[in-house]
C-alpha positions in Angstrom: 57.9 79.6 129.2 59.8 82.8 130.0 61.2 83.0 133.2 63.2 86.5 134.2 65.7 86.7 137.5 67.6 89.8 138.2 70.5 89.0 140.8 73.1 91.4 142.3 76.5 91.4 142.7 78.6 93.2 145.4 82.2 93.0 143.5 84.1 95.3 146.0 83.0 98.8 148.1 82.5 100.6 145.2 81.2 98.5 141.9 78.4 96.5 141.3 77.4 94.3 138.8 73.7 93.4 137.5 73.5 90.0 135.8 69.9 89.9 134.3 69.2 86.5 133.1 66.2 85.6 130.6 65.6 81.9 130.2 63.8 81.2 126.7 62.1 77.4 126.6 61.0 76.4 123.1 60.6 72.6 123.1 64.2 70.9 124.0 65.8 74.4 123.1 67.1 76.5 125.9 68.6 79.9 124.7 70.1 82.1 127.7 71.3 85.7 127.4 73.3 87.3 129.8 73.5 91.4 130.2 76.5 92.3 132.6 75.8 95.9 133.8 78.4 97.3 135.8 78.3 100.5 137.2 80.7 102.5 139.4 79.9 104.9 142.4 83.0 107.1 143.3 81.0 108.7 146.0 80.8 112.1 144.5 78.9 114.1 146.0 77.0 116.8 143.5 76.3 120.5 144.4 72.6 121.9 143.1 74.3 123.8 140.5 76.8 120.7 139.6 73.7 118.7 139.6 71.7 121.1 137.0 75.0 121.3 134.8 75.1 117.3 134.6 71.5 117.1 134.0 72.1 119.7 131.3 74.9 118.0 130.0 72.7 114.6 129.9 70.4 115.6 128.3 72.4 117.4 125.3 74.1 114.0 124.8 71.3 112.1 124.8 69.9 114.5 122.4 72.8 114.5 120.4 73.1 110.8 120.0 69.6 110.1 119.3 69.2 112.6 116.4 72.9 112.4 115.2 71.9 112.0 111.6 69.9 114.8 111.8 71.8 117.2 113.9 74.9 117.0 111.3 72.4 117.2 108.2 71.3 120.7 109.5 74.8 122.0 110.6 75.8 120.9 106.8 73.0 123.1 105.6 73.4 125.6 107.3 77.2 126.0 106.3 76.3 125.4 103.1 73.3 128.2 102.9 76.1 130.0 104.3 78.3 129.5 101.6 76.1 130.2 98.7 75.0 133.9 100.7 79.4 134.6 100.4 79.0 133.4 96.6 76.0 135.3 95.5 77.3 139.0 97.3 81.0 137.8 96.0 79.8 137.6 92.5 77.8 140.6 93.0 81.1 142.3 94.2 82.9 141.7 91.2 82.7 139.5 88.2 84.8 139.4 84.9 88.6 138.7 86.6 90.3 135.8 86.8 88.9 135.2 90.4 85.9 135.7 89.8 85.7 132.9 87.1 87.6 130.5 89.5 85.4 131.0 92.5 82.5 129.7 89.8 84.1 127.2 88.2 85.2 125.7 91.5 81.7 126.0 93.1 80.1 124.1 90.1 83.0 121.1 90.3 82.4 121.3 94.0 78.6 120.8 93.9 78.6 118.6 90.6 81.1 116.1 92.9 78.7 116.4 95.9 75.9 115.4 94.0 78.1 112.5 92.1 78.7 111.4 95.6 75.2 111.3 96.9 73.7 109.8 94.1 76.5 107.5 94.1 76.1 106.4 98.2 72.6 106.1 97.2 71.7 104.5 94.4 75.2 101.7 94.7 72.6 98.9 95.7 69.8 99.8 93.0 72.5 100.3 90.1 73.4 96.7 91.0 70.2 95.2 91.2 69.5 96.8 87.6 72.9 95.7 86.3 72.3 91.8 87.8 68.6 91.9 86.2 69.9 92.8 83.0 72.8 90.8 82.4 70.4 88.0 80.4 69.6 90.4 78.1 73.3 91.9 77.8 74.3 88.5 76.9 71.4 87.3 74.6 73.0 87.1 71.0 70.6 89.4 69.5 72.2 92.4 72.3 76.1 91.4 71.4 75.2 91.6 67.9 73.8 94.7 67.9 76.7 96.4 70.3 79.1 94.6 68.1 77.5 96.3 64.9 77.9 99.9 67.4 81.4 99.3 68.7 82.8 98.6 64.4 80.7 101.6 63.6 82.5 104.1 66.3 85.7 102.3 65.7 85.2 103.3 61.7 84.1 106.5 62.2 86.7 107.8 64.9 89.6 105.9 62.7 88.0 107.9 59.0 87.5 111.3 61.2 91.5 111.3 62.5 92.4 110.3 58.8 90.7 113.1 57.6 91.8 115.4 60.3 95.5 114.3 59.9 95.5 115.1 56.1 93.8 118.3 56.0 95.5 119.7 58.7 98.7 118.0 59.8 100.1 116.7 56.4 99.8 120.4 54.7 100.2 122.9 57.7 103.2 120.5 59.8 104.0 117.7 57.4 107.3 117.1 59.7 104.9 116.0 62.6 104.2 113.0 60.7 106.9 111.1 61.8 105.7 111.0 64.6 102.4 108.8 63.2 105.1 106.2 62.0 106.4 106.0 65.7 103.1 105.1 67.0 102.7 102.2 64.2 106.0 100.8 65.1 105.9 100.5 68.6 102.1 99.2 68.2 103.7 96.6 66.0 106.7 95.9 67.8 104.9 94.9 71.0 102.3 93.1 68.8 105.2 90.7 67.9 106.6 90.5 71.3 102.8 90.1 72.5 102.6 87.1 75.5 100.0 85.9 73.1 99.3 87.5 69.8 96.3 86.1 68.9 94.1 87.0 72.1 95.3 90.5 71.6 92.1 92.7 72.1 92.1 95.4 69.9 89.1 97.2 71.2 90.8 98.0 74.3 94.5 99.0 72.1 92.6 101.0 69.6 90.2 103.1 72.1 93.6 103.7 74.2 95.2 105.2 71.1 91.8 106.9 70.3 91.4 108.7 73.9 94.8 109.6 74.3 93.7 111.2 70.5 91.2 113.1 71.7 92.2 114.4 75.2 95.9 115.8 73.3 93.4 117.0 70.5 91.8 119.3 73.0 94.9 120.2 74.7 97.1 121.0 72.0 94.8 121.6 69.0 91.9 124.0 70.9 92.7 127.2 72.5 90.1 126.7 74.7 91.4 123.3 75.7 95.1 124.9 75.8 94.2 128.0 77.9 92.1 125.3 80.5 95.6 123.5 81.0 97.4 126.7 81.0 94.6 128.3 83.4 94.8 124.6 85.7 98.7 124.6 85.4 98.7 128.5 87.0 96.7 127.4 89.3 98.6 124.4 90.5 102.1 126.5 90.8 100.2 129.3 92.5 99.1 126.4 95.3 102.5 124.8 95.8 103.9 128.7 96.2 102.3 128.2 99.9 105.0 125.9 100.5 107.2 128.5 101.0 105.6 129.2 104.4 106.8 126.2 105.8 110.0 126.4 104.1 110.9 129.7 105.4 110.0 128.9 109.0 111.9 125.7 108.7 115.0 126.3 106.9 115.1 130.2 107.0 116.1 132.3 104.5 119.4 130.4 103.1 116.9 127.7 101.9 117.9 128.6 98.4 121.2 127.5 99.2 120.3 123.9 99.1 116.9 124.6 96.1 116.3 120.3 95.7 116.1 119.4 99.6 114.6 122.4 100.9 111.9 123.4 97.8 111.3 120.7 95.8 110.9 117.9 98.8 109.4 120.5 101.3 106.5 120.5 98.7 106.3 116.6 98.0 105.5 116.8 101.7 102.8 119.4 100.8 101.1 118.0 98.2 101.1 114.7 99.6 99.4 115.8 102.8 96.5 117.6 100.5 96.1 114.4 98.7 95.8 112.6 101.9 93.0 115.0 103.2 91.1 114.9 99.4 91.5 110.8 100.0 89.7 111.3 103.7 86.9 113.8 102.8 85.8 111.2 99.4 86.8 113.9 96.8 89.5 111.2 95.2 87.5 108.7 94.9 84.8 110.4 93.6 87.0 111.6 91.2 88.4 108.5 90.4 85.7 106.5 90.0 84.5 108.7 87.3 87.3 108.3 85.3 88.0 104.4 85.9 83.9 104.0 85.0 84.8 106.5 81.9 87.9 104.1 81.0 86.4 101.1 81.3 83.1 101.9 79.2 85.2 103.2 76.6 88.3 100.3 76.9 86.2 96.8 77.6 88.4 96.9 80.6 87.7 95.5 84.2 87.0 97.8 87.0 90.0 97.4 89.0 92.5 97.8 86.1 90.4 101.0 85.3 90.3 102.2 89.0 93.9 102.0 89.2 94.8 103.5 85.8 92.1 106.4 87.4 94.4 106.6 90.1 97.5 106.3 88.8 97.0 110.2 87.4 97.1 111.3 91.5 98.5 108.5 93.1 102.1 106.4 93.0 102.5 102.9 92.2 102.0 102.0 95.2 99.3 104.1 96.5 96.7 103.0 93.9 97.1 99.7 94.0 95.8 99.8 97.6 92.3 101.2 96.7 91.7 97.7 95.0 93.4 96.1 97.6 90.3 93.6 98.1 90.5 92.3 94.2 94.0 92.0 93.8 94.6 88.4 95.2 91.9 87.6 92.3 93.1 88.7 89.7 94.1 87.6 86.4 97.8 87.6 85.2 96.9 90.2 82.7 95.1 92.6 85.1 98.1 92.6 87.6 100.4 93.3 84.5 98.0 96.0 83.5 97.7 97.1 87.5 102.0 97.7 87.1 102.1 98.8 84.1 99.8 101.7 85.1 102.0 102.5 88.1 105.3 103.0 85.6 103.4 105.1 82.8 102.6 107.7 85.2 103.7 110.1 87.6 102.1 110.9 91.2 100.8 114.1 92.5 102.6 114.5 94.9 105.6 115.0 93.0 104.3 116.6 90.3 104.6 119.8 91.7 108.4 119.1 92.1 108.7 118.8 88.5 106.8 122.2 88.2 109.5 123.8 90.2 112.2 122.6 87.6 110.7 124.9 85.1 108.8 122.2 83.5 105.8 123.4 81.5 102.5 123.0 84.1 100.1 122.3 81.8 101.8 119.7 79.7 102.8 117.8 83.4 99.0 117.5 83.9 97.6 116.4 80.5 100.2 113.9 80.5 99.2 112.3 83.4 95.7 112.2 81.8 96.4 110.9 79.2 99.2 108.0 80.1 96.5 106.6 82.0 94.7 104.9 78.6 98.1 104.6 76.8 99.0 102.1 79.6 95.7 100.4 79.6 96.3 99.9 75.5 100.0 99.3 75.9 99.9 96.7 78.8 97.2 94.6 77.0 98.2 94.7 73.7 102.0 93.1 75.8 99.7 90.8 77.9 96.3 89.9 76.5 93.9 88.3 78.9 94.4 84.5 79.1 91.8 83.7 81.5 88.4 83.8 83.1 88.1 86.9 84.8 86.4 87.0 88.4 85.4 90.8 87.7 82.0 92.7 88.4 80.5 95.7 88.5 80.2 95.6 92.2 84.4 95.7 92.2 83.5 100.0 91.8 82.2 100.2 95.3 85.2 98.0 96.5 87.4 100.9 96.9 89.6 101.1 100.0 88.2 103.5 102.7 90.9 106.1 104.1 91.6 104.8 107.9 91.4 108.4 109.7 89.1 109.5 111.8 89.0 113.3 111.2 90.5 116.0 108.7 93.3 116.7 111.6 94.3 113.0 111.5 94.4 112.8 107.8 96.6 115.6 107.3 99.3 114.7 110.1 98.9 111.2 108.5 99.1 112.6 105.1 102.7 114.5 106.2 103.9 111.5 108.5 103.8 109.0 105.1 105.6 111.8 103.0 108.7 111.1 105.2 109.3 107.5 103.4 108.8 109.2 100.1 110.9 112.1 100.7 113.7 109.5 101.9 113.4 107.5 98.9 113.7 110.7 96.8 116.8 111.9 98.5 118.7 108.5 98.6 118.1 107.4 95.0 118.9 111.1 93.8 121.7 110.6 95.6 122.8 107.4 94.9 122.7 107.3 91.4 123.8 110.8 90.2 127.3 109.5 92.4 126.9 106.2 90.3 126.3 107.9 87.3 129.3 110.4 87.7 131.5 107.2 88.7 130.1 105.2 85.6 130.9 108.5 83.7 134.5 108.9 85.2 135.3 105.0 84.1 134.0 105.4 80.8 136.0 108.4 79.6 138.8 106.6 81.3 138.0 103.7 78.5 137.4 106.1 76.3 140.8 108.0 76.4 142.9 104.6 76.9 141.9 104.7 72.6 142.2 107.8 71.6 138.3 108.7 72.1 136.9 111.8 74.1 134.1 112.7 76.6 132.4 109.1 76.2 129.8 109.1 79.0 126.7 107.1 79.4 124.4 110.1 78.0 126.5 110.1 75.3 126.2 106.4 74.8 122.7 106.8 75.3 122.4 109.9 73.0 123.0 107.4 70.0 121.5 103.9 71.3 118.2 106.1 71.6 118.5 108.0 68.8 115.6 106.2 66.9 113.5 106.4 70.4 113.4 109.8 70.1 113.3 110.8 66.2 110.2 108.7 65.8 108.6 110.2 68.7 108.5 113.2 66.5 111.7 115.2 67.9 113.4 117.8 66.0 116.1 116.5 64.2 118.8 119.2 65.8 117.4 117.8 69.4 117.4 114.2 69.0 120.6 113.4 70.8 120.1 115.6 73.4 116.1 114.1 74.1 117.7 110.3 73.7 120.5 111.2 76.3 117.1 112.5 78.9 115.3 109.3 78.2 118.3 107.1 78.9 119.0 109.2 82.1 115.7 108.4 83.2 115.3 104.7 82.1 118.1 104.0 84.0 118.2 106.1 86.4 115.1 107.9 87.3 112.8 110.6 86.1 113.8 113.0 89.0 117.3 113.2 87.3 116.1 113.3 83.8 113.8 116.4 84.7 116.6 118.4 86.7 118.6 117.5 83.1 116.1 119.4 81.1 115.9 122.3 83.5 119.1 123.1 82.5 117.8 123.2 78.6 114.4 125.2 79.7 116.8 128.0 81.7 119.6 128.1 78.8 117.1 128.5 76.2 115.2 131.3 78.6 118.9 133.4 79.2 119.3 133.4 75.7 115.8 134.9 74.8 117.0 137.1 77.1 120.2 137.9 76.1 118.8 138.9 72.6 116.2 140.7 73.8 118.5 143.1 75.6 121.2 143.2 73.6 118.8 143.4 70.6 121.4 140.7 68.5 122.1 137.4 67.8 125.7 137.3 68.7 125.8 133.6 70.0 127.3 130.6 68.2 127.4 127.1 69.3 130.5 124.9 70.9 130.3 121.5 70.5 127.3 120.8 72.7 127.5 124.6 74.1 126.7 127.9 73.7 128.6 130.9 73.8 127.1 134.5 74.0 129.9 136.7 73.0 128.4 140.0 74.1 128.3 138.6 78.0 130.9 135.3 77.4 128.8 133.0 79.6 128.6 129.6 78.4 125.3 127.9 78.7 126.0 124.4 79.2 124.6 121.9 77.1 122.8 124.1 75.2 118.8 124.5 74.8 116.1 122.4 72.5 113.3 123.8 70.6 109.9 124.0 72.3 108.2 121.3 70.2 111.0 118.8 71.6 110.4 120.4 74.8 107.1 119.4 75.0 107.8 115.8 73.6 110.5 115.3 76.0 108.1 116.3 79.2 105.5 113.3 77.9 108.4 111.0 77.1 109.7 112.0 80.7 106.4 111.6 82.6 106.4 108.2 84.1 107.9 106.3 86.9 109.4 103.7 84.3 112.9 103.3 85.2 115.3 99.9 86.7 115.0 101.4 90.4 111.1 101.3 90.1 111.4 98.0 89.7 111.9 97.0 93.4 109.9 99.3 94.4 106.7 98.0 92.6 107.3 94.6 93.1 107.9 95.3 97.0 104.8 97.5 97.4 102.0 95.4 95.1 103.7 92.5 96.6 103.0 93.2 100.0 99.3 93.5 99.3 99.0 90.5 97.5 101.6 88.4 98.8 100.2 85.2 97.3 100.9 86.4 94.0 104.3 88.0 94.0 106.4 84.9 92.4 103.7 85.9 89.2 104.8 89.6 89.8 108.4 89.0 89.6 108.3 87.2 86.5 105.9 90.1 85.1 107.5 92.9 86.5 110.2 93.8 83.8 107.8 93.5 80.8 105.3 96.1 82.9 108.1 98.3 83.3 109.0 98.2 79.8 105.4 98.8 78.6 105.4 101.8 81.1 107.8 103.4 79.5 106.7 102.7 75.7 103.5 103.9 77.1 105.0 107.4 77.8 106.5 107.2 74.1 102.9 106.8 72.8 101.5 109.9 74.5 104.7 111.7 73.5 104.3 110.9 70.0 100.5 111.7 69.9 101.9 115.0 71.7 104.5 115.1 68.3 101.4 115.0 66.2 99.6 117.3 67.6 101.9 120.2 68.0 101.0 123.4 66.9 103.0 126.7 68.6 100.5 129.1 69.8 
């Protein structure tokens, strides 16, 4: 029996409200709904015309809301018909410069990541379905025997082809870049000792870490098409941040030079943080990202979170990528968290990349290093911290990701420059703070030092010799070992931001003495201790210069957030998002940090290999 009253309420002069209730009898079950309807009449009294607009207006809405979907699929097509209209009459216009090629390469990575994204929103369900109905036969002993047969075969083939490649072109052309093959052996071995447990060690994931970070320096280094991509991407990337200098003129005016590390470098890590922000919000990132992780986890045997946030490690902070995966970390095995920090301390973020940049810091190195830290600290982290336990990983863990909280490109970008403002902070302070601990820890130290007869004893110099081996087996010129060692200590215990403002100072002293024989046409110079003097000129260029091969090393050893300060920050941030499982962080934390940096040392010494002066 159905049985339907409608009663009215008179609340006050001006509301009403309409209680419809709708009895349902089935049996001895009595189910009643209640739809509250309340209206309010402010007495307004319409003119024809106001009447027509309203009616208008309604009926827009109405429209609106009923063919939503619709409505923004056709405004989309039509901006992007309008789009490809500018493309075709722009390439018409001109083609053959440099602009030319980047308005097409851009429009092919824009529509290749479109289409990734479409195909990825909707085919999620369907891939899983496929994945669930074939896991039988991806676990039946006749399918692991077979990919077990595939995986030795790769493994044998990549390992002969770099052996090969190695002897025929490193040994005979650059038989000094060798050394750098016994640092990779060492710290593989070293950390195989000191391994949490040895025997679970997997080395498919340790030697396809090695392998990929192989391949992408092989392309980099080795190719000139490879080299002039990272030189073209690099350009690009300094010619971006130059925009900066908008807001930095209209801000600090034009004395801004007179303070270069607040008002430059910051003012752009509060640039490039507020892009990232708006990539995050439009899906680009995690498009991006997802690739990659999918890429590293095919490749490693890894599990989709740790490969998500290595992925994401390349454009995010510690902190920042361990949020997309905020859902799996409270489930997570002891090894994947140690792999999820680990990642975070082998690898810089975006946002201060560009910083870096500004120091004089080769472009294009910055950015292959970041690419390829990101399976050096997969490899390096489990080869430290094997996996001990059942993990409670799945494919579905890719579509897991954390979805950005704004609500419009506006949103996201003040968002983007509001968060900037703690990482600018932290910047500032530590920068501070530890270059006046370091010059007090320097003071008291020659103090020592002189109490004994000894002179200029500092903690770079300390460091210069402690790190000595650090740096020779990474494949550093024997002249520039000291010098490298004293960078890497600087940043290990201090921070990177210090060690890259260091090595500014060698990239400008070795650039005013190209330029001082280039215009004096001689090489009237000679060396002072750690010095050099010009004697045409008489400037002194303090601490002297490096050679470019150790230049290059040194920005891959450099390129990582691996230092004591890190530390708190990583166990703070991670900590906070899983706060169930920070007592297992803390006890975790100084190993990861450790592994970061060894993981930096890897990539530099593949980077030692590899070099080749073009």
């Amino acid at each position: 029996m159905d049985n339907k009253e409608d009663h009215t309420v008179v609340i006050s002069d001006t509301e009403t409200v309409t209680v419809i209730v709708d009895t349902e009898q089935d049996d001895d079950t009595e189910t009643v709904t209640v739809i509250v309807d309340t209206e309010k009449d402010d007495d307004y009294q319409y003119n024809v015309y106001q009447r027509r607009i309203l009616f208008l207006q309604e009926t827009v809405t109405g429209f609106y809301k009923a063919h939503k979907k619709v409505t923004w699929t056709a405004i989309t097509l039509i901006i992007f018909m309008a789009y490809f209209v500018y493309f075709g009459l722009a390439l018409n216009y001109r083609f053959g410069d440099e602009g030319s090629w980047r308005l097409l390469g851009f429009t092919i990575f824009g529509v290749l990541l479109l289409v990734l994204i479409l195909l990825c929103d909707a085919y999620d369900t369907k891939i899983d379905d496929v994945w669930k109905r074939n896991e039988s036969l991806r676990n039946s002993k006749t399918t692991t025997m077979c990919m077990k047969v595939i995986s030795w075969f790769l493994r044998i083939g990549v390992f002969v082809t770099v052996i090969v490649y190695v002897i025929l072109d490193i040994a005979i052309d650059h038989p000094q870049n060798l050394i750098s093959v016994a640092g990779l052996i060492l710290y593989i071995l070293i950390f195989y000792i000191t391994s949490v447990n040895p025997a679970r060690v997997n080395w498919h994931t340790v030697f396809w870490g090695i392998a990929l970070q192989y391949v992408f320096a092989l392309v980099i280094l080795r190719t000139q098409w490879g080299y002039d991509i990272f030189k073209w991407l690099g350009d690009r990337v300094t010619e971006f941040l130059e925009h900066t200098m908008a807001g930095v003129l209209f801000v600090f005016g034009n004395t801004w030079s007179d303070h270069f590390f607040a008002m430059k470098v910051l003012s752009i890590v509060v640039f490039f943080f507020t892009f990232i922000n708006i990539m995050y919000y439009l899906g680009v990132m995690q498009a991006i990202i997802k690739v990659f992780g999918g890429f590293l986890a095919f490749c490693m045997g890894t599990t989709p979170a740790e490969s998500i946030n290595a992925a994401a490690n390349i454009f995010g902070s510690m902190i920042d990528s361990p949020m997309m995966i905020r859902p799996l970390l409270k489930d997570m095995t002891r090894s994947e968290l140690h792999a999820v920090m680990t990642g975070g301390f082998a690898t810089i973020a975006g946002s201060v990349l560009g910083a870096y940049i500004t120091f004089g810091v080769p472009a294009n190195h910055l950015l292959s290093a970041s690419v390829m830290s990101a399976p050096a600290a997969l490899a390096i982290a489990k080869l430290s911290y094997p996996e001990t336990q059942r993990s409670k990983a799945s494919n579905k863990d890719f579509s897991k990701l954390e979805k950005p909280p704004e609500h419009n490109i506006i949103e996201a970008a003040s968002n983007g420059a509001s968060s900037s403002i703690k990482v600018v902070g932290a910047i500032a302070v530590n920068v501070l703070a530890f270059l006046s601990l370091l010059a007090f820890l320097n003071a008291t130290l020659t103090w020592f030092g002189e109490r004994v007869g000894i002179e200029g004893l500092t903690f770079e110099f300390m460091c210069s010799y402690v790190l000595y081996p650090v740096s020779f087996f990474m494949g550093v010129d024997t002249d520039d070992c000291r010098k490298v060692a004293e960078l890497v200590g600087v940043k290990t215990f201090t921070n990177e931001f210090i060690a890259y403002s260091s090595l500014k100072v060698l990239i400008q002293n070795k650039k005013d003495l190209n330029n001082y024989t280039d215009f004096f046409n001689t090489t009237d110079w000679y060396w002072q201790k750690d010095n050099v003097v010009l004697n045409m000129t008489g400037q002194v260029l303090e601490g002297g210069f490096i050679s470019e091969k150790s230049e290059i090393i040194a920005t891959y050893a450099l390129c990582g957030f691996a230092n004591f300060g890190s530390i708190g920050i990583t166990l703070g941030g991670v900590g906070a998002l899983a706060p169930s499982r920070k007592p297992e962080l803390s006890q975790m934390v100084l190993r990861a940090m450790i592994c970061g940096n060894v993981a930096c040392f890897l990539t530099a010494c593949i980077a030692g290999l590899l070099y080749k002066p073009f």
